[in-house]
N, CA, C and O of each residue as an XYZ file, in Angstrom:
452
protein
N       0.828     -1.196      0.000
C       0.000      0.000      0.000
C       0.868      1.254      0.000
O       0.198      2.158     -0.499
N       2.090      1.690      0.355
C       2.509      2.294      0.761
C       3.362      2.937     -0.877
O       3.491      4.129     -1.156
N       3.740      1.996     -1.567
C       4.187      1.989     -2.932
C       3.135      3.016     -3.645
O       3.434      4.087     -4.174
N       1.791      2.420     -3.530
C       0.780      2.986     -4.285
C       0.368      4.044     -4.000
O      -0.327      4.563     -4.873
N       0.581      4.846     -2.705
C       0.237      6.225     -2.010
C       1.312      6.759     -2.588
O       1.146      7.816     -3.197
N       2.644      6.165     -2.534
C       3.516      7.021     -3.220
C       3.808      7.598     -4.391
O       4.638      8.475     -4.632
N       2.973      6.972     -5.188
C       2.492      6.807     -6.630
C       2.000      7.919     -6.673
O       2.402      8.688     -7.546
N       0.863      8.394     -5.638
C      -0.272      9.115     -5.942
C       0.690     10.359     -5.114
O       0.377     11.451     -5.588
N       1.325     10.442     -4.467
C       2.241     11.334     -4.325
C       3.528     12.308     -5.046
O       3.958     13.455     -4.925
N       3.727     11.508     -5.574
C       5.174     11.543     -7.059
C       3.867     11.855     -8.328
O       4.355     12.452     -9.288
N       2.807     11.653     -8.441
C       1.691     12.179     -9.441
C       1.633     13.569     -8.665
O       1.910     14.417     -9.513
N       1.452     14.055     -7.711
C       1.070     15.040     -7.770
C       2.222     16.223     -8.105
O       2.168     17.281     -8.732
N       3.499     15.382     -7.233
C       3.971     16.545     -7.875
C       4.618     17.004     -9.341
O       5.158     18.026     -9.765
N       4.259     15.645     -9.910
C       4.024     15.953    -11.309
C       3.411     17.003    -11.483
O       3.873     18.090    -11.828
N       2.065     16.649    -11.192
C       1.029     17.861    -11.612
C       1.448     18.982    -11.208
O       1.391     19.710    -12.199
N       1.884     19.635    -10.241
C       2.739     20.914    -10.290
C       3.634     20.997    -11.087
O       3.425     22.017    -11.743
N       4.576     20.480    -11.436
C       5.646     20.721    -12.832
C       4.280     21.097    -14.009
O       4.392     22.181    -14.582
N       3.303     20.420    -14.283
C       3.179     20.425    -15.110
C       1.952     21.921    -15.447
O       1.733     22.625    -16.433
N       1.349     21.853    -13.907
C       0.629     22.929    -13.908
C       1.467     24.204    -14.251
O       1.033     25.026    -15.059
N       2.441     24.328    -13.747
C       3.266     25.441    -14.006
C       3.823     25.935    -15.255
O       4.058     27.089    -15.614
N       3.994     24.744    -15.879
C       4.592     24.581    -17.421
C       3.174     25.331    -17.851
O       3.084     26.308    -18.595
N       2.421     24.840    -17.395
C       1.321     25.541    -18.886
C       1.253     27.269    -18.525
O       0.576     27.977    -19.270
N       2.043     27.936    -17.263
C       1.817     28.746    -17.764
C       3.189     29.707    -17.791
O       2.999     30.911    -17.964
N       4.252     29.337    -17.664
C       5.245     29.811    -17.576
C       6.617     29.414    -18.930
O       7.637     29.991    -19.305
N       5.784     27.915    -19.370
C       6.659     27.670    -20.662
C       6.601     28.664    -21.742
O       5.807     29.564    -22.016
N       8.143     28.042    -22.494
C       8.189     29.371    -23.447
C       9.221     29.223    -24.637
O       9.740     29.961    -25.474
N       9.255     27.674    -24.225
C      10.316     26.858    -25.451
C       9.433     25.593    -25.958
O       8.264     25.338    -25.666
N      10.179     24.989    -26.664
C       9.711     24.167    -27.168
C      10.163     23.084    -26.016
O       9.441     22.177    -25.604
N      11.359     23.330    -25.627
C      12.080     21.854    -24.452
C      11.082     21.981    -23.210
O      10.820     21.052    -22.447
N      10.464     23.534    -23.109
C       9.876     23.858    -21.666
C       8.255     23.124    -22.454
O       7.553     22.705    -21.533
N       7.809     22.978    -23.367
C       6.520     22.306    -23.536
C       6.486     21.220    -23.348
O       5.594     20.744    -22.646
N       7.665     20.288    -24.040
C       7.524     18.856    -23.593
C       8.211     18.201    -22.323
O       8.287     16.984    -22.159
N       8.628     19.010    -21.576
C       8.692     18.903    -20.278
C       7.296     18.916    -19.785
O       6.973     17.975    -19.059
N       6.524     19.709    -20.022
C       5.251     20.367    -19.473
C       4.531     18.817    -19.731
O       4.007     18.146    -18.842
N       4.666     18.356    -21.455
C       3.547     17.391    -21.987
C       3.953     15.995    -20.734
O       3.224     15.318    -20.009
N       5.245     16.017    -20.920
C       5.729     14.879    -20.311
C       5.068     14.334    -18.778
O       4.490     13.304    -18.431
N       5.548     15.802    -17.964
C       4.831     15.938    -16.747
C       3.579     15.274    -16.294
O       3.332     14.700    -15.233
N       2.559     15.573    -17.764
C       0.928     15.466    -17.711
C       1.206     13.992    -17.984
O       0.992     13.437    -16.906
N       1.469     13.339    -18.623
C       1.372     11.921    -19.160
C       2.002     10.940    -17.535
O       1.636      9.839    -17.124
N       2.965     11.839    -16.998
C       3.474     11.023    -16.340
C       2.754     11.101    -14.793
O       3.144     10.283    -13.959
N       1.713     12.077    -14.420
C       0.797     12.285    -13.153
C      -0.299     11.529    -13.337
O      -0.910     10.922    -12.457
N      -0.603     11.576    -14.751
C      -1.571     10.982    -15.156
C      -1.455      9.231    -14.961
O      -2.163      8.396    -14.398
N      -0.515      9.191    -15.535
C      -0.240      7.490    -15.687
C      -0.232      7.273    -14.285
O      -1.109      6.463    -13.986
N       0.390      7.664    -13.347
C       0.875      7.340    -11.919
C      -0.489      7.474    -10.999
O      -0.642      6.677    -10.073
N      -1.531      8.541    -11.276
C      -2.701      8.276    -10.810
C      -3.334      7.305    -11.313
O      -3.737      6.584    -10.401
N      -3.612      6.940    -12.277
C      -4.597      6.136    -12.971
C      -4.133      4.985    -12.426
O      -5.139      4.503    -11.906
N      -3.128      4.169    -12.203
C      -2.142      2.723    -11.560
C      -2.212      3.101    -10.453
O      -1.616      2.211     -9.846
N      -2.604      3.981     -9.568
C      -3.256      4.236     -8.185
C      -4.717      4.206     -7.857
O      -5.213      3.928     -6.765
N      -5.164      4.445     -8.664
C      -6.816      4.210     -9.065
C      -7.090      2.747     -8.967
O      -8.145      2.454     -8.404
N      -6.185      1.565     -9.502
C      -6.381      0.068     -9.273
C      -6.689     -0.281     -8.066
O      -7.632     -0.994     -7.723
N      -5.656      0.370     -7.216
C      -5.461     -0.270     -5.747
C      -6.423      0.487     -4.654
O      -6.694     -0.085     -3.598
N      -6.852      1.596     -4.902
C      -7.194      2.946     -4.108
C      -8.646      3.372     -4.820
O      -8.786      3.411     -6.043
N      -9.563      3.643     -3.988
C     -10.564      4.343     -4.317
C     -10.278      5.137     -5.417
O      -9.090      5.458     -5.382
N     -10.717      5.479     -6.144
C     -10.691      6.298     -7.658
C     -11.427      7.984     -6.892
O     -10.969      9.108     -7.094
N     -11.938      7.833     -6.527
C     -12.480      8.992     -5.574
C     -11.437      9.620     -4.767
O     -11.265     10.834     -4.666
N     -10.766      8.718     -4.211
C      -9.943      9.353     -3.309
C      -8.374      9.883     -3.292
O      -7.678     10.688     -2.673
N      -8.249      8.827     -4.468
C      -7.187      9.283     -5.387
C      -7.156     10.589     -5.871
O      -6.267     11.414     -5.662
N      -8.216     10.742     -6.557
C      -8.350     12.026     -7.550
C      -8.018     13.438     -6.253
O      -7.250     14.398     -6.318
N      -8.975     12.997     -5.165
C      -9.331     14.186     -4.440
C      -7.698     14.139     -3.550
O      -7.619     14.945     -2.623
N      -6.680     13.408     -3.759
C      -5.400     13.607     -2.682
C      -4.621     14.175     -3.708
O      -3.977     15.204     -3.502
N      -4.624     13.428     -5.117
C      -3.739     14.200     -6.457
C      -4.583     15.845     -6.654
O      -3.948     16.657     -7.327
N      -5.476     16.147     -6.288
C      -5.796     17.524     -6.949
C      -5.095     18.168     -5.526
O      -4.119     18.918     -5.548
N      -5.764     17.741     -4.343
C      -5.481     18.490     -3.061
C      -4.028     18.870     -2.600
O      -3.800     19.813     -1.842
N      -2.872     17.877     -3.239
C      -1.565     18.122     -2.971
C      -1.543     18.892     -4.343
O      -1.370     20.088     -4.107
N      -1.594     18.779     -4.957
C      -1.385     19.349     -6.182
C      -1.693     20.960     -6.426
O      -0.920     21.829     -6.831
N      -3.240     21.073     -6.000
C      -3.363     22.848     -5.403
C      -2.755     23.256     -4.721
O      -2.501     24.456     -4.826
N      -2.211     22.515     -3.691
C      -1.210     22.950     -2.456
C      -0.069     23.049     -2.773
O       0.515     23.986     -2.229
N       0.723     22.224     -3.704
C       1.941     22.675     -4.104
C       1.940     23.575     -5.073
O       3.063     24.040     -5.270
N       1.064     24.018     -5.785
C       1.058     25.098     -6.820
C       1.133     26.337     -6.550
O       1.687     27.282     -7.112
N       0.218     26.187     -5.182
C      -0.316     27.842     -4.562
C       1.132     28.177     -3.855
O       1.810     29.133     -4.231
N       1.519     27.336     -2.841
C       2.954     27.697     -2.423
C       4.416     27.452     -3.334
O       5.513     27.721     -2.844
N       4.266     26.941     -4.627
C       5.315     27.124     -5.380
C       5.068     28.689     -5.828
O       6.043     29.412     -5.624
N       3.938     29.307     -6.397
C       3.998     30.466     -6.920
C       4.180     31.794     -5.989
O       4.368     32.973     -6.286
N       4.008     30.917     -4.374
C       4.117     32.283     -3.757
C       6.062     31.865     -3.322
O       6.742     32.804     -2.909
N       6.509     30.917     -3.427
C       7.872     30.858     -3.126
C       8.730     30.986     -4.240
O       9.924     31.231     -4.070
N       8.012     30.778     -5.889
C       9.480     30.730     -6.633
C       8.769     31.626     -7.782
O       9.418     31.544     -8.824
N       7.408     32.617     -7.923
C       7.304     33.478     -9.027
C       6.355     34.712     -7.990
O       5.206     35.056     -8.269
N       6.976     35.123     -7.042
C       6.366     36.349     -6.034
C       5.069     36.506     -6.142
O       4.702     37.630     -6.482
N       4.241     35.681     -5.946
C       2.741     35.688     -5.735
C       2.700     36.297     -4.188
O       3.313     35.639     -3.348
N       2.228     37.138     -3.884
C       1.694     37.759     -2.351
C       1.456     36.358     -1.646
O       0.823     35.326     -1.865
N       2.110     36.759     -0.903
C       2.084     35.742      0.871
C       0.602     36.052      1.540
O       0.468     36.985      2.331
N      -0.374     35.293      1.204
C      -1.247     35.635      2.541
C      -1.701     34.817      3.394
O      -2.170     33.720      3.091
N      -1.591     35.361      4.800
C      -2.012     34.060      5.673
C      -3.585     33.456      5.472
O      -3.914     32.525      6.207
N      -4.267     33.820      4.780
C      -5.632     33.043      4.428
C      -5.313     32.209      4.060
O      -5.483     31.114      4.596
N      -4.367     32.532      2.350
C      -4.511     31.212      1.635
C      -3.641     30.076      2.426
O      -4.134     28.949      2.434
N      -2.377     30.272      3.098
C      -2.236     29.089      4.110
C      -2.767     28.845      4.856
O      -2.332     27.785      5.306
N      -3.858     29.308      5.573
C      -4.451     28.571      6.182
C      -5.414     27.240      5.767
O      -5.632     26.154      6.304
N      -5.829     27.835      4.653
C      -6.953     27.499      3.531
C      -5.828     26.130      3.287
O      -6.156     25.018      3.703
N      -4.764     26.299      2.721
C      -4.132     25.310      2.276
C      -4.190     24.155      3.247
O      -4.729     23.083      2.973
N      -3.447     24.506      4.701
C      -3.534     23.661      5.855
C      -4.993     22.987      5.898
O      -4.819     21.769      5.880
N      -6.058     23.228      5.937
C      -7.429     22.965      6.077
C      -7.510     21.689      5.052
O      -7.699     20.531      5.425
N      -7.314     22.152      3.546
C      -7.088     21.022      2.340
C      -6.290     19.625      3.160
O      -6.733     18.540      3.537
N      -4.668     20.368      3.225
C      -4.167     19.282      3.501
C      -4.242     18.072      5.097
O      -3.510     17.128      5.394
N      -5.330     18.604      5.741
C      -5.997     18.350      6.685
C      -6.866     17.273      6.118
O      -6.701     16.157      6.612
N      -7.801     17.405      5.128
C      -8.640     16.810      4.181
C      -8.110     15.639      3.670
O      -8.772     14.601      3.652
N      -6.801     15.721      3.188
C      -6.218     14.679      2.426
C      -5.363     13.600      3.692
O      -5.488     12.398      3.925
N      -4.822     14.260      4.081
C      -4.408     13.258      5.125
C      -5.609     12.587      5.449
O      -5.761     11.506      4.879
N      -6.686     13.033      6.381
C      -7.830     12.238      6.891
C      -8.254     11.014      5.335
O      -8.589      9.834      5.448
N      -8.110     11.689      4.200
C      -8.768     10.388      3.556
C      -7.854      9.379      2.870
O      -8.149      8.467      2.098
N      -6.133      9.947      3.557
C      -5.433      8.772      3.367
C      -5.805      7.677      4.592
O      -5.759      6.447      4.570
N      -6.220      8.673      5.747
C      -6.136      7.257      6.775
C      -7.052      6.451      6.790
O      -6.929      5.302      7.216
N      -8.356      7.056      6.213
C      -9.398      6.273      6.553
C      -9.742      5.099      5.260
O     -10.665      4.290      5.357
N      -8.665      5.194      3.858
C      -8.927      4.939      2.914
C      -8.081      2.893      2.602
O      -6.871      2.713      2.739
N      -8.856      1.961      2.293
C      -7.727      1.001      2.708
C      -7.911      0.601      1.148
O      -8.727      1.028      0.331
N      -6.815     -0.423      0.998
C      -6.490     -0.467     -0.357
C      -7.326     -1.481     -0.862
O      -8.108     -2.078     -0.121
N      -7.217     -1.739     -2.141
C      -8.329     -2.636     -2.509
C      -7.385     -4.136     -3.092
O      -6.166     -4.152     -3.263
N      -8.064     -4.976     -3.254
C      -7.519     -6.397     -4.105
C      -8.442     -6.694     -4.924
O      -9.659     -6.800     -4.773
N      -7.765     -6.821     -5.816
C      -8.937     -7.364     -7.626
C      -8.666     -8.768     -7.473
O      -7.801     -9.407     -6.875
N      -9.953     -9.148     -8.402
C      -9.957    -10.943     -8.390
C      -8.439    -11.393     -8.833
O      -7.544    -10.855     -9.485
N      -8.579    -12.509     -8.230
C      -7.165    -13.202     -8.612
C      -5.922    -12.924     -7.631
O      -4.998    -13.734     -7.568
N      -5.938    -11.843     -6.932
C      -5.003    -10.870     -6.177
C      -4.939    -11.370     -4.892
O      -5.951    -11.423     -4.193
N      -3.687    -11.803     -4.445
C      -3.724    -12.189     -2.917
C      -3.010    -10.837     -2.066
O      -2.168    -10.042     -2.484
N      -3.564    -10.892     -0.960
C      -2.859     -9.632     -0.209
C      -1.097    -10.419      0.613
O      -0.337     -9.693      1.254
């Protein structure tokens, strides 16, 4: 189980590389970095989706994923610091933790644990 959370972890922060790429690329090497990014959060959620609620997946890859976006842009392209939106963030990542713990993994036919 722990492989497969990590999955859905290393996806998200894909999705920040890649969220960022779409709006800061400006080469051709900085697009397919960007494309790459998407194919590769994507793939890594979806092979987390097998083992893991598909629900809950989605909602820990978007939730880290807003969270690393909002504090990448206020740490590495001077977006205003405000203590709302961290708090707001903390609250999310409050959210996602709780539905890693409560979330247990699944086994498909054929599959021994």
């Amino acid at each position: 189980m722990k492989a497969t959370w990590t999955s859905v972890f290393i996806a998200a922060l894909f999705e920040v590389i890649w969220v960022i790429g779409l709006k800061h690329a400006d080469s051709i090497l900085a697009w397919i970095g960007t494309i790459l990014s998407i194919i590769i959060s994507f793939y890594l959620m979806i092979m987390a989706g097998r083992k893991i609620a598909v629900g809950t997946v989605y909602a820990v890859f978007v939730g880290l994923g807003t969270a690393g976006t909002v504090l990448s842009d206020i740490l590495f392209f001077d977006e205003p610091f405000q203590g709302e939106k961290l708090f707001l963030i903390f609250l999310l990542l409050l959210g996602v933790i709780g539905l890693k713990i409560v979330t247990k993994e699944s086994t498909q036919k054929g599959e021994e644990r």
